[in-house]
N, C-alpha and C positions, 0 to 999 in steps of 0.2 A: 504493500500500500504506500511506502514511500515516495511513488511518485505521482499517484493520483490520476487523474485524467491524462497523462502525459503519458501513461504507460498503453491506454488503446491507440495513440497516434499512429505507431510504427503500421500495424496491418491495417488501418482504415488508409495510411496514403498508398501503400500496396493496393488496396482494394479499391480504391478511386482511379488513380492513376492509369491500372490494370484497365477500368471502364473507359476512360476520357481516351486512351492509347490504342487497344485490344494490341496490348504487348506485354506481354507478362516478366520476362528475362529484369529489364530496366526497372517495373515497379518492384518487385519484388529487392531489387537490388538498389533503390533508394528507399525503399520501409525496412531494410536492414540499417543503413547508414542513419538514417532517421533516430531510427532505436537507439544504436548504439551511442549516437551524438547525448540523449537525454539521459542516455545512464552516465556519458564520463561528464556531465553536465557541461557540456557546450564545448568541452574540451577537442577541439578539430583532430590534431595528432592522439591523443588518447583514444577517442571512437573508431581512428585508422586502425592503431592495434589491437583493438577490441574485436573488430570487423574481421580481421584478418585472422585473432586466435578463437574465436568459436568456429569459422572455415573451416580451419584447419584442425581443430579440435572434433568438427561433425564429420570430415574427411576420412581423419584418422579412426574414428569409430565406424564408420559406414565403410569399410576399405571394401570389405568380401562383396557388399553389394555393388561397388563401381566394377569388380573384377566378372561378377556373374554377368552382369547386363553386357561388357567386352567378349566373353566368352558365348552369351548368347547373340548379339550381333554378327561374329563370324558365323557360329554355328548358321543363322537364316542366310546368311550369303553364300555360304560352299554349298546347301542345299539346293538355290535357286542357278545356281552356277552350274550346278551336275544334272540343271533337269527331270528331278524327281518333280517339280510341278507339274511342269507339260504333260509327261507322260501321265499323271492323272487326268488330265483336259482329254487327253488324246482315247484314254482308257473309258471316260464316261461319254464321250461324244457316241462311242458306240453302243453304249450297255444302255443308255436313259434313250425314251421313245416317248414320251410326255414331256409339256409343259409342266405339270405340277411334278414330273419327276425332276425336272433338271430344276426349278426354281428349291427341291429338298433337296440336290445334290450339292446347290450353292450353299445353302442355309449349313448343310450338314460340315462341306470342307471348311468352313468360317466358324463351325462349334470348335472341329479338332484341333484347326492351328491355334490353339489358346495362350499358346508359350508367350507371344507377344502380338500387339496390336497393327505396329507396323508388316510385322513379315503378314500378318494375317492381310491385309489390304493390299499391298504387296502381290502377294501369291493369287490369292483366291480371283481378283480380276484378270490376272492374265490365264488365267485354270480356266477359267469355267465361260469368259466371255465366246467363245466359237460354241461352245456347247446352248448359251442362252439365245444366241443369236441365230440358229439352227430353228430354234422351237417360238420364234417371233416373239422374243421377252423383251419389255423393252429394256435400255440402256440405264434407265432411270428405277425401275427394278433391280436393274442387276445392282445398282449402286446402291442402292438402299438396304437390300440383303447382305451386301459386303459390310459396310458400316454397320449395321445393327447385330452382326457377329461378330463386332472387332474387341470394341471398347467393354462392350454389355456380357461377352462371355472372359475376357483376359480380368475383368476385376471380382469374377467370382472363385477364380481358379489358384488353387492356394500354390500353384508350381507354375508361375510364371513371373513376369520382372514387375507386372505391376502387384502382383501380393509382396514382394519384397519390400519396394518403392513405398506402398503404404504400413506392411508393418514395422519399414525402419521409423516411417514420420511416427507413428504410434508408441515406440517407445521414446524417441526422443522427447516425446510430451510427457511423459509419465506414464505410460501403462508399462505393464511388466514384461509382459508377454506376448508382441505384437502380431506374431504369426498365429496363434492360439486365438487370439481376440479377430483378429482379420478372417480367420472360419467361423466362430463365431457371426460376425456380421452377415454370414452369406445367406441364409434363410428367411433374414430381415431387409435384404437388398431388393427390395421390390422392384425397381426399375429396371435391373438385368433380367428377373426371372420371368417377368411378365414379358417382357420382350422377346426372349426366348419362345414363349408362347405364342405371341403373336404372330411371328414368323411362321409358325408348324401349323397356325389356323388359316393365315391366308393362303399359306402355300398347297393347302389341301384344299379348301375351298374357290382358288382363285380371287379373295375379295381383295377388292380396290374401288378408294374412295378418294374426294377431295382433286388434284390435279394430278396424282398420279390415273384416272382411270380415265385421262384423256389419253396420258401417254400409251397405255397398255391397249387402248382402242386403236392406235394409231398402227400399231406395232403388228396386232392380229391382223387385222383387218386392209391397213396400207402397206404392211412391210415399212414400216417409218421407226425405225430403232432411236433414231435422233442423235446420230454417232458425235459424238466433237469433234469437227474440225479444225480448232484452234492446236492441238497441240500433235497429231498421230505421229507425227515423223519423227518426235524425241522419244515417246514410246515406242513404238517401231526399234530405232538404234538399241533401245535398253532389250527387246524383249530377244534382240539377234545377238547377243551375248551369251544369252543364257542356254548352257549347252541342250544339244538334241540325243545324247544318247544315253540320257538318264531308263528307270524304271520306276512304275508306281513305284516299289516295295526303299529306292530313294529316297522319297518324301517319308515314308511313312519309317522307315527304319531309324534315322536318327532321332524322329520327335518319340518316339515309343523307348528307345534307350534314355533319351535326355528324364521322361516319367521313371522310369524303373530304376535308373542310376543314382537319381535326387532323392530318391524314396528311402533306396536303401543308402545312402549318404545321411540320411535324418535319421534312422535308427543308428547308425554306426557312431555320427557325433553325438547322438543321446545316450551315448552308454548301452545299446541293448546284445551290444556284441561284445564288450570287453566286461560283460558281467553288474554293472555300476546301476544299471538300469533293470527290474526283475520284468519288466511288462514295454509290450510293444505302444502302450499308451504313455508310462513312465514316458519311454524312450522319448516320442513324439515332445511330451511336455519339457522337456531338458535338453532340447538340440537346440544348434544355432541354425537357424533358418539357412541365412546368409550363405552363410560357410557350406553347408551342406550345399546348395544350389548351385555354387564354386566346384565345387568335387562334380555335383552332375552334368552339370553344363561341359567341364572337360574330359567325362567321359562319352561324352555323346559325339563332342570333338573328335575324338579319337576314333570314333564307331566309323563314324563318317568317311573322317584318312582310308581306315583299314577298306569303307565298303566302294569306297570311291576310285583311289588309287590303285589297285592289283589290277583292276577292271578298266584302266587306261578314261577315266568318266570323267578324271581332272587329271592334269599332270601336275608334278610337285608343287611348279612356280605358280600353277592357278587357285593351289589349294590354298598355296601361302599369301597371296594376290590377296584370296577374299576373305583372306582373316582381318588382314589387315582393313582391307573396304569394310567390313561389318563392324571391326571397333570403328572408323570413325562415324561409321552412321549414328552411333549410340551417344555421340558429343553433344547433339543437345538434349538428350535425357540427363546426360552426366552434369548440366550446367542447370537443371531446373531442381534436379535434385539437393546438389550443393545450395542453391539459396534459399529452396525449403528450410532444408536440415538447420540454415542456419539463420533465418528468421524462426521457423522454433527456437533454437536456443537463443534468439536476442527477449524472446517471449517469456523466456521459461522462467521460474521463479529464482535462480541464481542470477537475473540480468535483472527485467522489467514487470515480473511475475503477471504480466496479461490477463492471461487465464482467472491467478486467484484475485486479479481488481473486477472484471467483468462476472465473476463469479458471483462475487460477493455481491455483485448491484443485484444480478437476475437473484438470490438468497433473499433480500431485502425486495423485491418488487412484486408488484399484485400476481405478473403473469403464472398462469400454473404453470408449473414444468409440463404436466402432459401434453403442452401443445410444442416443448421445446422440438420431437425429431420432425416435424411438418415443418415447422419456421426454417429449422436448417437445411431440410430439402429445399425450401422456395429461396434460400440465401443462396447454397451452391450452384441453382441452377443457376442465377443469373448471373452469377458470379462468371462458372464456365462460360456460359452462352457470351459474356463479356469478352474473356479472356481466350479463349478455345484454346482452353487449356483444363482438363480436368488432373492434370498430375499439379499443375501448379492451384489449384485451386483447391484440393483436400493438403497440400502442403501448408495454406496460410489457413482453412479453417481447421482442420482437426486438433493444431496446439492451443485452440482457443476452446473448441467444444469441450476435451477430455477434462483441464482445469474447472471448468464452470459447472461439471457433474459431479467432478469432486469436492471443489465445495460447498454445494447443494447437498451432495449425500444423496442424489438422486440413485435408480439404479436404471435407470435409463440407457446407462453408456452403451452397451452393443446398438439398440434403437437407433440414436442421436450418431453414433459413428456410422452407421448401416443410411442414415438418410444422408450424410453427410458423403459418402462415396455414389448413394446412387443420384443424388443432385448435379453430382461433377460429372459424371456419365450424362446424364441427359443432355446439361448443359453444353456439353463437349460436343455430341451427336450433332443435334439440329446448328452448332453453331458454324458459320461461313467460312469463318477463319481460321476454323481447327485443320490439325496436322492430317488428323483420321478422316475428316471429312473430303479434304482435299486429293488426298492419296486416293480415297474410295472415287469419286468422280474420274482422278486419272485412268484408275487401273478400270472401271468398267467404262471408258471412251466417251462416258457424258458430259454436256454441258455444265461446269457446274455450279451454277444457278439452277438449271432444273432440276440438280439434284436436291438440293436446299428446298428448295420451293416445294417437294414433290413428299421428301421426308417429314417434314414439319409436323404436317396434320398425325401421320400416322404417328410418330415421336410425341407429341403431345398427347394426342388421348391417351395413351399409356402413363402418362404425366400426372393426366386428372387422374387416374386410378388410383396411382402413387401414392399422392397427396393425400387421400382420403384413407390410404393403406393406412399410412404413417399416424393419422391422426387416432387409428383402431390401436398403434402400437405403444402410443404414447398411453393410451387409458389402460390397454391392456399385457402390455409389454411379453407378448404372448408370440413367438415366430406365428405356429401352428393357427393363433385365429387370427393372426397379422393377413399372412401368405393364402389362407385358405377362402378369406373374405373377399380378397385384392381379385383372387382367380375367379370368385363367382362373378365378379361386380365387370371384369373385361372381357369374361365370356359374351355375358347378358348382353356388353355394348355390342362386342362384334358379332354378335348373331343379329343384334337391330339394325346393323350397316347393312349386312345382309339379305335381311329381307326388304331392305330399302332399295340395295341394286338390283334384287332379282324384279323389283317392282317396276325401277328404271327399264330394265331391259324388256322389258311387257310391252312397255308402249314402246320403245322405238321399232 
């Protein structure tokens, strides 16, 4: 409390900034400077070193996860380099004989690639675009089934860079146990799972609503896919790179070693193999996330060398090429990461204690808590949707939510961090500016503005479901009547779309 209202400064000019800008890197890195300045009180060279030793103090703590998310950037590059995607494109183009089968093929290779959101946008559009484009789907379809398997399935999946990503900011705020709390949250992430859902109902049903079911009439009916024209020719150069004499069992051999490697890397640093640990739960609770994730990700590397190499699929210099191409792709995770971790720590109660001043207001203030994880959904979304950024945007809310449950004494915290991830996902989805959205528009050849335009409605109504999820979780802090409410309640809507189209389509 020593510094009073000086101490919400630091992430509301991050949070402004972020708005006024839609540039996250720069606010976030003057609401750190901010901070710092009011803790050495106005001391300019003091705040430099201050800035610089929680950096380097979040750096040195967070080492394994800079090293896993390097090791996972090469790993998606030597994959997409050996042509293990194609050859799935190539492999479904002849198996799928349906519309509603190729729109489950897309859905389905955008659940598996879960490791990471980029390689998922990435892969999955240049996979499955000749295969959608076969079956008259339009382009703006294809985009929106990429995106809504990118972000919505990599942050419920406890083996990939963004469960890292979030349970390192989780402990840096104070929780104990961030990978443990980060599964915890998955049952409560309403915005992923419903999403999830939606996909498996339109794609079985064919429904489409709002300005996507121009594009999809265009598509059946004109052959009008609505290709982009602004950019093919630099896709094109990328996609003649990417080797041709990979096999399915390519794509799928290293991400299935990268699960199985991680796994048993989590029991081995939890003690369940050198005796320390008597239960494979034990185990789970006493490993280092990170670390083990480090061990998997390098043996999946290695899977790859061995499955690649012997087999003439890469030669040495191209294996070593795309290691190095995957680390740098990962520099700007590595640069959003870094000033998360360390406006938390300008936040944390050893700097500016954020958290326990804003706590203590919400302690003292009329609001019920029950309505805190709905507020924080409607904060993240528009926070992302601002920023399009949902890594940088559970980096600047979650060191404020965890403190203010703690000092409430609420037991809210999975709820309030569960709205608080699925906020930044929405916001991320539907925003113009995001990385995921951007990629997904490339990689399925649409315009993208139609993509934006086209995702919105459907990204929203799942939104309102959300919302209303969250206010069931706040009263009743319950996964099971959380999750079970959320599903009846976007059923009921998408069967009323439904029978609104089938009604459209009567009269025309």
């Amino acid at each position: 409390m020593e510094f009073g209202w000086l101490t919400i400064l630091p992430p509301i000019i991050a949070i402004v900034l972020a708005l006024i800008t839609k540039e996250v890197i720069s606010s976030l890195l003057i609401g750190i400077l901010s901070g710092t300045l009011i803790y050495a009180r106005f001391d300019v060279i003091q705040a430099v070193d201050t800035t610089f030793g929680i950096m380097a103090e979040k750096l040195g703590g967070n080492a394994s996860i800079i090293l896993f998310l390097a090791l996972l950037g090469a790993l998606v590059c030597v994959i997409t380099k050996a042509g293990g995607s194609a050859a799935y494109g190539e492999w479904a183009a002849k198996k799928i004989k349906t519309r509603a089968g190729a729109q489950f093929a897309t859905g389905v290779l955008g659940t598996v690639i879960f490791i990471d959101d980029y390689f998922n946008c990435l892969t999955v559009g240049t996979v499955m675009r000749p295969v959608t484009d076969k079956h008259h789907i339009s382009r703006a379809k294809l985009a929106y089934l990429i995106d809504a398997t990118a972000a919505p399935v990599c942050i419920i999946a406890p083996i990939s860079s963004w469960a890292v990503a979030v349970g390192s900011t989780m402990e840096s705020s104070g929780v104990a146990d961030g990978m443990s709390t980060f599964i915890q949250t998955i049952p409560f992430n309403l915005y992923a799972l419903l999403t999830i859902v939606m996909i498996i109902f339109i794609c079985w049903t064919n429904l489409d609503f709002g300005p996507m079911a121009k594009f999809e009439h265009n598509a059946i009916y004109n052959n009008d896919l609505h290709s982009n024209p602004d950019h093919p020719q630099d896709i094109e150069e990328e996609n003649s790179r990417i080797g041709n004499k990979g096999k399915v069992y390519d794509l799928i051999i290293p991400i299935v070693a990268l699960i199985i490697f991680s796994i048993l890397a989590m029991l081995y640093v939890g003690g369940l193999f050198t005796g320390e640990a008597s239960s494979i739960g034990e185990a789970f609770g006493n490993t280092d996330a990170s670390k083990s994730l480090c061990i998997g990700g390098f043996a999946a590397l290695v899977v790859a060398f061995i499955l690649f190499l012997p087999r003439k699929i890469l030669g040495f210099r191209e294996f070593m090429d795309g290691i190095t191409e995957g680390v740098k792709s990962m520099v700007p995770a590595y640069i959003i990461l870094t000033l998360a971790w360390t406006i938390s720590g300008v936040c944390s109660a050893d700097y500016l204690n954020t958290g326990g001043f804003v706590g203590h207001l919400v302690a003292t203030s009329s609001m019920p808590m029950q309505l805190l994880p709905a507020v924080v959904f409607l904060v993240a979304s528009l926070l992302a949707f601002a920023t399009g950024t949902s890594w940088g945007t559970f980096g600047i809310l979650i060191p404020i939510v965890i403190p203010i449950i703690n000092t409430t004494g609420s037991d809210l915290l999975v709820p309030a961090l569960a709205a608080t991830l699925a906020g930044a996902v929405y916001g991320d989805h539907i925003s113009p500016i995001s990385d995921t959205t951007i990629l997904s528009s490339t990689g399925a050849h649409c315009n993208h503005i139609d993509h934006v335009t086209t995702q919105i409605p459907y990204a929203t109504m799942v939104t309102a479901v959300c919302f209303v999820g969250f206010l069931i979780a706040g009263f009743t802090n319950n996964a099971y009547i959380t999750l079970g409410s959320s599903l009846v309640l976007l059923l009921a809507v998408l069967c009323i779309l439904k029978v609104i189209q089938k009604k459209k389509e009567a009269k025309a």
